[in-house]
ROKOL-155420 format. One record per residue (C-alpha): y, z, x. Coordinates in steps of 0.2 Angstrom, whole numbers, padded with zeros to 4 digits, always signed. Each point is the difference from the previous one (the first is absolute). Layout:
N
YZX ...
This chain:
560
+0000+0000+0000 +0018-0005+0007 +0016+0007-0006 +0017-0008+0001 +0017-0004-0005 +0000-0017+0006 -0005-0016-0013 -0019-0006+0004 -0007-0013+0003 -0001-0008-0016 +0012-0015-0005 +0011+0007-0014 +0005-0018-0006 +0006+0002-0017 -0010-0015-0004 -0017+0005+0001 -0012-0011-0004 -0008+0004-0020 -0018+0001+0006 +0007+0014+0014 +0010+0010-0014 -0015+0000-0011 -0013+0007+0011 +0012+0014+0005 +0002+0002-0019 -0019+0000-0001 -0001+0013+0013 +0011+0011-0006 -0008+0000-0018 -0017+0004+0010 +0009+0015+0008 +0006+0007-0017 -0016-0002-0008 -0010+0008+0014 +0012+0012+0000 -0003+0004-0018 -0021+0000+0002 +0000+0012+0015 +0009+0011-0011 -0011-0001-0013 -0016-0002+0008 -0009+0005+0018 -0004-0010+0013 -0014-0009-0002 +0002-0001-0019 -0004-0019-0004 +0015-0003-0007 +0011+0009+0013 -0010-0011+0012 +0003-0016-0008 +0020+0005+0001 -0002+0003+0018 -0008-0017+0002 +0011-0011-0008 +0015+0008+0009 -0010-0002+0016 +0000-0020-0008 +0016+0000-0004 +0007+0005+0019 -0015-0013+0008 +0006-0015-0011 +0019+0003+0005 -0004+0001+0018 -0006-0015+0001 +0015-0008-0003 +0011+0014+0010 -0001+0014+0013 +0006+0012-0011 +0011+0007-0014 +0015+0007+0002 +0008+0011-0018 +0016+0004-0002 +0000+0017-0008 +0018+0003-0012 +0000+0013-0013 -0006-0008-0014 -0009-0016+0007 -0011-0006+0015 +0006-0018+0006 -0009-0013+0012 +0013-0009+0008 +0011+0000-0016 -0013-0003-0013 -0003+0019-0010 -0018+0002+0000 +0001+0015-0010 +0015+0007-0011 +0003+0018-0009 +0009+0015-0006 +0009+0007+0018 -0012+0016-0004 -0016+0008+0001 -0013-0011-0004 +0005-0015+0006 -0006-0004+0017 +0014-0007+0009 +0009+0015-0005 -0013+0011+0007 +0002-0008+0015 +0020+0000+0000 -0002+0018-0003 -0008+0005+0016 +0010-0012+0009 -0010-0014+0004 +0012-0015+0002 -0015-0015+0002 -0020+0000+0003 -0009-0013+0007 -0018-0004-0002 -0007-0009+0016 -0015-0013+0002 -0016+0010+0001 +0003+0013-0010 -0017+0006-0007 -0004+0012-0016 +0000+0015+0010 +0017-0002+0001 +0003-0003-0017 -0007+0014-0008 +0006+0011+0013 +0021-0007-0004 -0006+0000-0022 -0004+0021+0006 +0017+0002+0007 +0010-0007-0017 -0012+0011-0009 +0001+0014+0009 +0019-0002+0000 +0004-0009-0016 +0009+0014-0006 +0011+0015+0005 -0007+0017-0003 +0005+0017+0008 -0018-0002+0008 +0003-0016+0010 +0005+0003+0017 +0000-0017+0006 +0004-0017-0004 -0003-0017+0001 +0008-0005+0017 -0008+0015+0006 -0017-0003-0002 +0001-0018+0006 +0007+0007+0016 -0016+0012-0001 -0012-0013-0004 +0006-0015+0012 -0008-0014-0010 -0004-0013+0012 +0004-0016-0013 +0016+0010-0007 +0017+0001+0005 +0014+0008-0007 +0017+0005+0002 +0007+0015-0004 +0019+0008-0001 +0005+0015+0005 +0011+0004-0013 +0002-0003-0016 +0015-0005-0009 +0008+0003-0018 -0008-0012-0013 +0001+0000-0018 -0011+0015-0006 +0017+0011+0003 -0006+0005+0018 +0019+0006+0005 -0003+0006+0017 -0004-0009+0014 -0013+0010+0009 +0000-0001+0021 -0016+0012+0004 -0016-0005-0004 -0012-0016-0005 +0005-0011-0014 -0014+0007-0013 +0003+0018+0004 +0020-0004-0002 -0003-0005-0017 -0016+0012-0005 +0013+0014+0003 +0015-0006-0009 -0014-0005-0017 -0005+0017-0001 +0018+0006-0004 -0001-0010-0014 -0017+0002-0010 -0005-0016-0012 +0008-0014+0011 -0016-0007+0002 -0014-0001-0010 -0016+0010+0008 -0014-0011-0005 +0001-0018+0005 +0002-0011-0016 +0003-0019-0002 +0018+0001+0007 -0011-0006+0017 -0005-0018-0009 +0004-0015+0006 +0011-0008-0011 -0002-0021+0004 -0005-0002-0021 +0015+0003-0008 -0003+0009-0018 +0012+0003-0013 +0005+0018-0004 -0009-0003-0015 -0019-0002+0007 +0005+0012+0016 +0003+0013-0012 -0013-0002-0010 -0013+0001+0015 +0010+0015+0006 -0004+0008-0016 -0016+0000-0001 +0000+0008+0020 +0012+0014-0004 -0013+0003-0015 -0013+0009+0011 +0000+0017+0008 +0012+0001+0018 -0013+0003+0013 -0015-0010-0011 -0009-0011+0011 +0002-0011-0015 +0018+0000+0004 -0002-0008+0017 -0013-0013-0007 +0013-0007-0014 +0013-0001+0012 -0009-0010+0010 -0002-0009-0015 +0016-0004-0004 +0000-0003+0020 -0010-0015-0002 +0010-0005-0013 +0016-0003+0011 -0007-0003+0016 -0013-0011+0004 +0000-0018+0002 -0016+0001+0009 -0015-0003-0011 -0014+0009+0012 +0013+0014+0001 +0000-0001-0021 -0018-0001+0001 -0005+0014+0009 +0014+0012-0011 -0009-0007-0015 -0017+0006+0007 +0006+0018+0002 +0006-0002-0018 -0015-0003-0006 -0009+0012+0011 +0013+0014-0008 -0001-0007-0018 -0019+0003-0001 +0000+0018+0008 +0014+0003-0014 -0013-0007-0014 -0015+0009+0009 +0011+0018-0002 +0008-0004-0017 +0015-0001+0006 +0006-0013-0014 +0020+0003+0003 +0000-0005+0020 -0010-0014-0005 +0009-0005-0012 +0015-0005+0012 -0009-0006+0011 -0003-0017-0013 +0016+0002-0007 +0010+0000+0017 -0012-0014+0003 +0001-0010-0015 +0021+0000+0004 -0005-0008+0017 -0009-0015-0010 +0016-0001-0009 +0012-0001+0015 -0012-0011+0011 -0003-0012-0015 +0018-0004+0003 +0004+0005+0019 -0016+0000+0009 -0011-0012-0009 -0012-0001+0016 -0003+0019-0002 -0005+0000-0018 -0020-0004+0003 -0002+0013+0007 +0007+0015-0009 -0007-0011-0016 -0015+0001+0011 +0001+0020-0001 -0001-0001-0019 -0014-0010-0002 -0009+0012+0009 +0004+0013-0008 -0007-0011-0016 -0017+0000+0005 -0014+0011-0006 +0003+0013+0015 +0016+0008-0010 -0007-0001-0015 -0018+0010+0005 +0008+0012+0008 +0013+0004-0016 -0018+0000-0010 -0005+0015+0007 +0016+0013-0005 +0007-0014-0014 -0010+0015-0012 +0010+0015+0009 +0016-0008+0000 +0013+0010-0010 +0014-0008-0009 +0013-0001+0014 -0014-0007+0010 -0005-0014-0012 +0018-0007-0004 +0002+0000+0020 -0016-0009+0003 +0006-0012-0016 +0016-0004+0009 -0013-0004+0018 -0011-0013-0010 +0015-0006-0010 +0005-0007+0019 -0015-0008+0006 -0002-0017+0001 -0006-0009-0019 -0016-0005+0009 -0006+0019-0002 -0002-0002-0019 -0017-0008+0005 -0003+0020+0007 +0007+0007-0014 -0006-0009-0016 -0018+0005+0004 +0006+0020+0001 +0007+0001-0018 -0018+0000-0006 -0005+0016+0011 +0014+0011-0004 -0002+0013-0013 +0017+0008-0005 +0014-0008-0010 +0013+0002+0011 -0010-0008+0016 -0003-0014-0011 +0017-0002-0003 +0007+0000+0016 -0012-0014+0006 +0005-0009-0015 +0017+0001+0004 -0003-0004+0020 -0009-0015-0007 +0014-0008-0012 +0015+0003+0014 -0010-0010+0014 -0006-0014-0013 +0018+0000-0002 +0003-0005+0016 -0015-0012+0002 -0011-0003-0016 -0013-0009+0012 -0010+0013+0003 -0001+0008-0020 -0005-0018-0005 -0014-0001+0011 -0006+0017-0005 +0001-0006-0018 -0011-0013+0004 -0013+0012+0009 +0000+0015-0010 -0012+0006-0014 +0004+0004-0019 +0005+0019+0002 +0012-0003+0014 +0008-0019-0005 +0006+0011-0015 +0011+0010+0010 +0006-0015+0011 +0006-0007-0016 +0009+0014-0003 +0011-0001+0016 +0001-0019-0006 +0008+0007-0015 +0017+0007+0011 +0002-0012+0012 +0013-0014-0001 +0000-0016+0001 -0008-0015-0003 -0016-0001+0009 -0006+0018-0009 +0001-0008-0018 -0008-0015+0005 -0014+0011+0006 +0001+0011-0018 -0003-0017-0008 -0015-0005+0006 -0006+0017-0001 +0000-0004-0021 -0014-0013+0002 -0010+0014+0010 -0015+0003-0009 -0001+0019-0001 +0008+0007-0016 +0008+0015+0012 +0009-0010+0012 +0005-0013-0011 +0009+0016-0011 +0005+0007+0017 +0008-0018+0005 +0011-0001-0016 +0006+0017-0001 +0006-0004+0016 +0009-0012-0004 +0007+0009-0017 +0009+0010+0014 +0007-0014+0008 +0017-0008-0004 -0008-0018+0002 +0001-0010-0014 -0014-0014-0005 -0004+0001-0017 -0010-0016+0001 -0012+0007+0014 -0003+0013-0010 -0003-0005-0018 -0017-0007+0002 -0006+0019+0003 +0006+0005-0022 -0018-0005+0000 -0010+0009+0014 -0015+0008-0003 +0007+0017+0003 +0011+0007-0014 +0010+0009+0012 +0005-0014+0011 +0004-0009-0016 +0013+0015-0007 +0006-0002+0017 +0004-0018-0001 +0010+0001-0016 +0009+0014+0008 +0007-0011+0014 +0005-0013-0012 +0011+0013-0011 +0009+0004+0016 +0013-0013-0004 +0009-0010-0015 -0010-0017+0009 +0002-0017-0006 -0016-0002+0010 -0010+0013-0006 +0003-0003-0018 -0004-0019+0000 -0014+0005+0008 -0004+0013-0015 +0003-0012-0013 -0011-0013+0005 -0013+0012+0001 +0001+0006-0016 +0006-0015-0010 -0012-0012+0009 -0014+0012-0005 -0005+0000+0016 -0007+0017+0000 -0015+0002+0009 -0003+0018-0005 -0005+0006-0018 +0007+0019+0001 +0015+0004-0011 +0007+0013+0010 +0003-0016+0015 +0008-0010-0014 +0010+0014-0007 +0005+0003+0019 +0002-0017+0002 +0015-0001-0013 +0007+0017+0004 +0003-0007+0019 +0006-0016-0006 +0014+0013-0011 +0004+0009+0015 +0003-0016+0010 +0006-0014-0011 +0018-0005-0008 +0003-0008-0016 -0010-0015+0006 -0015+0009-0007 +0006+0002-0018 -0004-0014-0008 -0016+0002+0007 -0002+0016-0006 +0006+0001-0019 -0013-0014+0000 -0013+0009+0006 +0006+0015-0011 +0001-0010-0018 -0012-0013+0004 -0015+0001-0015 +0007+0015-0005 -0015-0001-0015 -0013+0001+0015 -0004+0018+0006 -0014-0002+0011 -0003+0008+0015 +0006-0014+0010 +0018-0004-0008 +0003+0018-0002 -0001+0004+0018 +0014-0014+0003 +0010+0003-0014 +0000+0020+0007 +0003-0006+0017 +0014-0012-0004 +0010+0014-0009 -0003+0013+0014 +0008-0016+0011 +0014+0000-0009 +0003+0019-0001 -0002-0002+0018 +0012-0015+0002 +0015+0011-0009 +0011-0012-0004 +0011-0003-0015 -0011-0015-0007 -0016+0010+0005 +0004+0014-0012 +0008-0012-0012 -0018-0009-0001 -0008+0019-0001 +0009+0006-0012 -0005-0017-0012 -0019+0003+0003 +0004+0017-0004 +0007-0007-0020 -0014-0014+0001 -0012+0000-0013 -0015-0002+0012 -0006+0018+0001 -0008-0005+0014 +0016-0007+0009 +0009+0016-0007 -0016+0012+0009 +0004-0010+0017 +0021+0003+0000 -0002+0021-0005 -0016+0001+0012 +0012-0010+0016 +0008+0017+0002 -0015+0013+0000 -0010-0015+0012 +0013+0002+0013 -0005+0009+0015 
């Protein structure tokens, strides 16, 4: 290790090349991270290792293209030549002030350097990161301690007034120790644990989304070791422009996720998919070339490994629990529905049912792909309740598939299929008028109901040829007196001369077979309510058909 005041070696040409500037970007993200995992994990931990390695990358692929490289350390930035590399608060946390604090003024990491070095500078900035009444060195200290062979540095002896109100200039002492001793005079300058002030900030956010990521950090415990995870969260979100460097945060994401799933700890994973699921967002915008692989994140965590493991408590979940593993499933990827469908058969309890029933409409929501093949593939029991989440989803493609679930030939699912459609705020009367005659009485009631919805030109042309054409392929009164009632409750004026026809016509004849359309024309026009419909009541009430009379005094009492 070499200490000095004078510039190094390194060409500061303000015109770097690009490639140049984004390896030392590259580097310096590999720093932060494996800064980040050697505080959270031992050596020899897989993922601390992996962070040691691509660091140890990171410094071979600049060198081969320069001797070394040289930082500018500032307050609240570190520049290569005058490119910024890394930009921050000008406080604790952020590394370049770390640095500035204990007065170093540049490093430079030389050709060589091996990842012994590297984990032995990550333990100095941990060790060091922040000011506490305990530390009695610092950061310029230790290097000068240490000698790292492949590190240089330069350090001031003094420190002067910046902008954290430090009004005193300070002529004894190192840098670090200047500052450490003025700090304590003033508790709450700093922040004592390290949070995401230390993040790279080359993806610009809005203060929208940084607040919202922010949020969701501040929402765990200080001092949780799930606090330092989401901050590197929100870490990866800013930083990285390297997609091995992305990678390898997203494995120890999963790594955490599943511990959290394994321990029931439903909140912490939670934001572990929300935070990721803002990072789609932002990438499918800024970083397209990033998006595989946090989407690749999700569609692991939609195969059948999450799903077995929630089998297992799902039965000892409380109601907090459930509504947070809800919100979990709720943010997978659409393909799990394939995982979840077959589950909804082995549930017991209401509320468990209800909740996969609700996790399977939102991500057909998003993607009805995966539903419609499970509709496809599923037996009687559970396409009934596929049909169901048919019922509240939007859109074209799930009435189309309610359709063709009319011609099914099970009585239930063919019930189940229209009264899904009753629910719906489609409207295709002539798709559904065929099943006024279905085999099951229900589906029929169901039918007639849809076309009362509205007063339908449609639906009551459809009516009246029906009933005037005598096309009535069904014998039972109760569907002919249904029959007119609908056509009453949808119709207009059209109908009447149709209906006093139908109401006076052989008023001598009382068999069974005029009687049952006289009754239903009257209980039409009751229905229809009209000035001429009650005009043409009120003369079948004076007629002196007793049988037209019988049919205008029962319309009312027949009304349902």
């Amino acid at each position: 290790m070499q200490t000095s005041q004078n510039t190094s070696s390194q060409d500061m040409n303000p015109k770097l090349p690009e490639n140049e500037v984004q390896a030392a970007k590259k580097i310096v993200e590999s720093l932060l991270l494996a800064m980040k995992m050697s505080s959270l994990y031992p050596e020899g931990h897989t993922i601390y290792d992996k962070a040691i390695v691509q660091a140890q990358n990171n410094f071979d692929t600049f060198f081969q293209i320069q001797e070394g490289l040289r930082l500018d350390v500032e307050k609240d930035r570190l520049l290569f030549g005058e490119e910024v590399v890394l930009a921050g608060p000008a406080e604790e946390g952020n590394l370049a002030f770390t640095l500035f604090r204990d007065g170093i003024q540049w490093l430079e990491f030389k050709g060589g350097i091996d990842s012994d070095e590297i984990k032995q500078f990550l333990g100095m900035l941990n060790r060091y990161k922040s000011l506490s009444e305990e530390s009695d060195g610092d950061i310029a200290t230790a290097l000068w301690e240490v000698q790292l062979p492949h590190l240089h540095y330069s350090a001031a002896d003094i420190l002067w007034e910046d902008s954290m109100q430090v009004d005193t200039l300070l002529s004894e002492g190192k840098g670090g120790s200047q500052l450490k001793s003025i700090l304590r005079k003033e508790p709450g300058t700093f922040r004592e644990t390290v949070d995401d002030a230390m993040i790279v900030t080359s993806l610009e956010l809005t203060s929208e989304k940084e607040g919202n990521l922010n949020e969701l950090v501040l929402d765990v415990e200080e001092g949780n070791t799930a606090k330092d995870v989401l901050e590197m969260l929100t870490y990866i979100l800013r930083s990285t422009q390297d997609g091995d460097f992305l990678a390898s945060g997203i494995e120890f994401l999963e790594e955490e996720f599943q511990e959290a799933i394994i321990r029931s700890d439903f909140d912490f994973a939670l934001k572990i998919l929300q935070i990721l699921h803002r990072i789609c967002q932002v990438f499918n915008k800024e970083k397209p070339w990033a998006l595989p692989l946090v989407e690749k994140f999700f569609l692991a965590k939609s195969s059948p490994k999450l799903l077995q493991t929630l089998q297992e408590i799902w039965t000892h979940l409380d109601p907090k629990q459930l509504e947070e593993v809800k919100e979990i499933l709720i943010l997978l990827k659409p393909e799990a529905v394939q995982r979840l469908v077959p589950m909804l058969l082995q549930v017991s309890s209401t509320p468990l049912e209800q909740m996969f029933m609700d996790v399977i409409t939102s991500l057909a929501a998003r993607d009805i792909g995966p539903l419609e093949y499970m509709l496809h593939h599923s037996q009687e029991s559970l396409l009934q309740k596929l049909i169901q989440v048919l019922g509240h989803l939007d859109g074209e493609k799930p009435t189309q598939i309610l359709f063709g679930k009319l011609k099914h030939p099970s009585e239930r699912i063919r019930e189940e299929a229209v009264r899904a459609l009753l629910i719906r705020e489609s409207w295709f009367p002539d798709k559904l008028f065929p099943l006024i005659e279905d085999e099951s009485e229900y589906v029929r009631s169901v039918a007639l109901k849809y076309l009362e919805r509205y007063r339908s030109e449609e639906a009551e042309n459809l009516l009246l040829d029906y009933l005037d054409r005598k096309k009535i392929g069904l014998s039972d009164d109760k569907h002919i007196l249904a029959c007119f009632r609908t056509l009453g409750r949808c119709g207009s004026t059209w109908s009447i001369p149709f209906l006093r026809k139908a109401l006076f016509h052989r008023a001598w004849i009382s068999t069974s077979r005029w009687s049952v359309r006289r009754q239903g024309a009257a209980i039409a026009l009751y229905e229809l309510g009209t000035d001429e419909a009650k005009q043409v009541l009120e003369e079948a009430a004076e007629s002196s058909s007793s049988a037209v009379r019988q049919a205008a005094l029962n319309s009312v009492s027949s009304v349902d």
